[in-house]
C-alpha positions as CSV (number, residue, x, y, z in Angstrom):
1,X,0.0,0.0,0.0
2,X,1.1,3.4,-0.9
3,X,2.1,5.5,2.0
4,X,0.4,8.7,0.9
5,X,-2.9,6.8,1.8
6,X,-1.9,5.3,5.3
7,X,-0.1,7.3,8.2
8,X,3.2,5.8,9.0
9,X,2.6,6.9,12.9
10,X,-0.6,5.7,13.3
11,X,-1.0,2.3,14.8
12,X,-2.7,0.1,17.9
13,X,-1.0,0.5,20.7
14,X,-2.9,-1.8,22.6
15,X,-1.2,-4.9,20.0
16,X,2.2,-3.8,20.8
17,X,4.0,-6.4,22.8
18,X,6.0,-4.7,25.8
19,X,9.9,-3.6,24.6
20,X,11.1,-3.3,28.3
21,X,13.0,-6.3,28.4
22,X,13.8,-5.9,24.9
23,X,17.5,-4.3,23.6
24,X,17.8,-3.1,20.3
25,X,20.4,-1.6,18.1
26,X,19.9,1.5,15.5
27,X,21.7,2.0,12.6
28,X,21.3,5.1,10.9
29,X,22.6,6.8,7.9
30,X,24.2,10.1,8.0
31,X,23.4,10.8,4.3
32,X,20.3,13.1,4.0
33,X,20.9,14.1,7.6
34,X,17.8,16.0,8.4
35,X,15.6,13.6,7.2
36,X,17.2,10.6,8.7
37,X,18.0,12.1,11.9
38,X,13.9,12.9,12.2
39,X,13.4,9.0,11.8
40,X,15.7,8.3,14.7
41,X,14.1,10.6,16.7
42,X,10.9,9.1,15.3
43,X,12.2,5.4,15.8
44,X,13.6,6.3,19.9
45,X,10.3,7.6,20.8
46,X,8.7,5.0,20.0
47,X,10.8,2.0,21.7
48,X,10.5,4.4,24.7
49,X,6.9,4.9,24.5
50,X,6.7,1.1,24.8
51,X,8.9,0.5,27.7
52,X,12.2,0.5,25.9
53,X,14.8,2.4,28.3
54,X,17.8,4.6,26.8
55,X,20.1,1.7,27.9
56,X,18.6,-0.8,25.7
57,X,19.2,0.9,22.7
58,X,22.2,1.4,21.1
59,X,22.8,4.0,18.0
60,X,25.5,3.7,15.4
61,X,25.9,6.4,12.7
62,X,27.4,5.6,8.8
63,X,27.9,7.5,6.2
64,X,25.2,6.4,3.8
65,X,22.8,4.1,3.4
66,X,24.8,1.6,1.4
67,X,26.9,1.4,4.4
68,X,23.3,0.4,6.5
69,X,24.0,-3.4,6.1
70,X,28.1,-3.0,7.0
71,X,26.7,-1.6,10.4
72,X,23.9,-4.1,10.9
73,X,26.2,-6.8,10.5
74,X,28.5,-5.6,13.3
75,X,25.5,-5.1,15.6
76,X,24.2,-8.6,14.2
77,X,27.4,-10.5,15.3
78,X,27.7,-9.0,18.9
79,X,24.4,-11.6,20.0
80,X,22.9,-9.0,22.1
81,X,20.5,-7.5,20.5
82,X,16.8,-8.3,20.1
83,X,16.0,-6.2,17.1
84,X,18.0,-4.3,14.9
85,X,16.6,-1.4,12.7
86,X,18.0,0.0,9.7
87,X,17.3,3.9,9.0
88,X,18.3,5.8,6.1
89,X,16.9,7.8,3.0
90,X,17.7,8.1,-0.7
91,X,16.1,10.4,-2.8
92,X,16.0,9.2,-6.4
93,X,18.3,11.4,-8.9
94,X,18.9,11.5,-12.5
95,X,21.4,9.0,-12.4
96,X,20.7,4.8,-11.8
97,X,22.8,5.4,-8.7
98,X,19.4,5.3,-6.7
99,X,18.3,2.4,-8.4
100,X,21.6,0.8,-7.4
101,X,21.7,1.7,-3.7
102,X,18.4,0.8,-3.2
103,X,18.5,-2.9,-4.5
104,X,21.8,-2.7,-2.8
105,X,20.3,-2.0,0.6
106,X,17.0,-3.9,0.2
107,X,19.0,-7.0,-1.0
108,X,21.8,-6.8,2.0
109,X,18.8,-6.3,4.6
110,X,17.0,-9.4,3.4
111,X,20.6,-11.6,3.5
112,X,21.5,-10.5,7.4
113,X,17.9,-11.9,8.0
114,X,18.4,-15.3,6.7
115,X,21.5,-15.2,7.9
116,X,21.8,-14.0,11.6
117,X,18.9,-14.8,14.5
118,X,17.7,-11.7,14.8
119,X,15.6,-9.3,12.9
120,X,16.8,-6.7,10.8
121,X,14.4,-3.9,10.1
122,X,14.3,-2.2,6.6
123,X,13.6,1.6,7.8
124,X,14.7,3.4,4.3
125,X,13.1,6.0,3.1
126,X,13.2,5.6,-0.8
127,X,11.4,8.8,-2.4
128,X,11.3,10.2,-5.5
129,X,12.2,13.9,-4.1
130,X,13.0,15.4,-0.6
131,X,9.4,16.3,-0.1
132,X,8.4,13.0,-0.1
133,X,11.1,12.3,2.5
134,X,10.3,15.3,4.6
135,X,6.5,14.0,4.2
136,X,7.4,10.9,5.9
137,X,9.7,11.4,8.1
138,X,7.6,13.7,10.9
139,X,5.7,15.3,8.3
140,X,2.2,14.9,7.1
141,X,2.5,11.3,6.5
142,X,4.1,10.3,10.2
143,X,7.3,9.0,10.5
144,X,9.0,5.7,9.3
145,X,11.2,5.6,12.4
146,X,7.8,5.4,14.4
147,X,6.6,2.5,11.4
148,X,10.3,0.9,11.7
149,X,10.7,0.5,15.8
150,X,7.0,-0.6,16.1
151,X,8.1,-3.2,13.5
152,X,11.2,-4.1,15.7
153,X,9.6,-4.7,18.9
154,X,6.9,-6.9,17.1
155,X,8.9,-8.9,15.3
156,X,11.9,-9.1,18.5
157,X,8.7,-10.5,19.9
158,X,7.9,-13.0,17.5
159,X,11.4,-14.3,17.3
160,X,11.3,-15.0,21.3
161,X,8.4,-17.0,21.2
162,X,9.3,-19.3,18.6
């Protein structure tokens, strides 16, 4: 479903399962700065909202979203998280370099779920301009950090009770 017809902030609360117990790690892309810094915010708030407490979440910052996957993997291999969410944007261009980075991104994400036991959240902004982005990260379409981190503590859920 297209996001310009559903609210990326708006969900159940009552069906979110309880993150206190839950740790999670945040990787987010420095690339496009104030849009992905608005889905961390977005993303933190959240996991707090739900019980998640500033110790059980770590942040680590690369340079683009290409480099998302590089920094999952790290936090993937360390066996202490619960959840791990991947945040980024990339505004297509005139150039296949967004075509690239995002099959790229979306391809990597899917492999460190098969491969590692814990699940990797795809929080990536792909838009075809930055008011798309800005839209949907805080702005009149909610934010994908908020869509991402609900994702993460459901999904940290599933994975514990199978």
């Amino acid at each position: 479903m297209s996001s310009k017809k559903i609210n990326l902030s708006s969900y159940n609360s009552d069906l979110i399962p309880d993150a206190s117990q839950l740790k999670f790690g945040i990787v987010v892309s420095d690339w496009n700065t104030e849009i992905t810094h608005s889905l961390l915010k977005g993303a933190m708030d959240t996991l707090k909202k739900h019980g998640s407490g500033e110790k059980n979440i770590e942040v680590i910052h690369v340079p683009g979203s290409f480099e998302l996957t590089f920094g999952a993997r790290l936090l993937a291999e360390r066996e202490e998280f619960d959840a791990i969410l991947c945040l980024g944007c990339v505004i297509q261009g005139e150039t296949p370099h967004f075509d690239y980075i995002c099959q790229g991104v979306s391809h990597g994400i899917t492999e460190l779920n098969l491969e590692y036991d814990v699940p990797v959240i795809f929080g990536v902004l792909t838009t075809g301009n930055m008011q798309q982005a800005l839209d949907r990260a805080g702005g009149k379409h909610g934010n994908k950090g908020d869509e991402a981190a609900i994702t993460a503590i459901k999904m940290a859920a599933l994975n514990q009770e199978s």
